[in-house]
Residue, then its C-alpha position, 0 to 999 in steps of 0.5 A: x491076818x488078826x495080827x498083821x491088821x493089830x500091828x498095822x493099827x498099833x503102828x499107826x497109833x504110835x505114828x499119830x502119838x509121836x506125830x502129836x496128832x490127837x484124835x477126838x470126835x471126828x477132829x484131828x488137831x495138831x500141836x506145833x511145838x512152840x506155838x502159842x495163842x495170846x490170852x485166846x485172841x488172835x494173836x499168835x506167836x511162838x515161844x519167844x515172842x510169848x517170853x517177850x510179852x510176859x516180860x513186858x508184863x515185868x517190864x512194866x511193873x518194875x517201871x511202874x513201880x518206880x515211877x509210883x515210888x517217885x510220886x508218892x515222894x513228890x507228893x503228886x496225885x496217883x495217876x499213872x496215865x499221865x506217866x509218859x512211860x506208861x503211855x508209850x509202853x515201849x520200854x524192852x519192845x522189840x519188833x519181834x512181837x507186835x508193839x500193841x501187843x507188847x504196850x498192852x502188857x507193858x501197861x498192865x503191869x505198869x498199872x500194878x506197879x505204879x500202885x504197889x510203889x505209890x502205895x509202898x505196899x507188895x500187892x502185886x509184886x515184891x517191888x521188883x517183880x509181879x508175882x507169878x499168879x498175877x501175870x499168869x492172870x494178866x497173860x495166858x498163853x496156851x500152846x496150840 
């Protein structure tokens, strides 16, 4: 009987391993593959829309860059805000992710990039991409 109950429990424990079920102080928390929560907001989203909005995160700073390269040179006053491409922040949008969501981003890395061209320094980036520490800073997503 000891080692009929021992295989029922050891086949139960491996279901809920396989199953990704994880049991802790009374919870019982499944992991969907793919989900993801947004900087620990509300927003959810799966795999590809979490790719979408960090590339909106490189998106962004690429624009920026350029655009702060381009007011440096004609000698114009930093400010990105007045940028209309940082104010849109729809560069690369599609309608899979949330357009506040994606302008978000769009525009914090927009900001970075626009400072890093304007003051024809790497902080961020390297000019064409931000640096992975920092866009992980800007944009966390967990699996949930």
């Amino acid at each position: 009987m000891k080692i009929k109950n021992l295989l029922v429990m050891a086949s139960l424990g491996l279901a809920m391993f396989i199953g990704g079920t994880h049991v802790a102080k009374g919870q019982t928390i499944v992991f969907q593959p793919g989900r993801y929560r947004v900087n620990h907001a509300r927003y959810r989203t799966d795999e590809r829309g979490a790719n979408l909005l960090r590339e909106a995160v490189r998106q962004g700073y690429r624009e920026g860059y350029r655009e702060g390269v381009a007011d440096r040179e004609g000698r114009r006053r930093l400010n990105w805000r007045r940028n209309s491409t940082y104010r849109t922040g729809n560069v690369g949008w599609e309608n899979y992710v949330d357009r506040r969501s994606y302008q978000y981003y769009f525009q914090q890395g927009f900001q970075r990039g626009y400072q890093d061209g304007f003051y024809s320094r790497n902080r961020y980036g390297d000019g064409t991409d931000i640096l992975g520490n920092l866009l992980n800073s800007i944009f966390r997503a967990t699996r949930y």
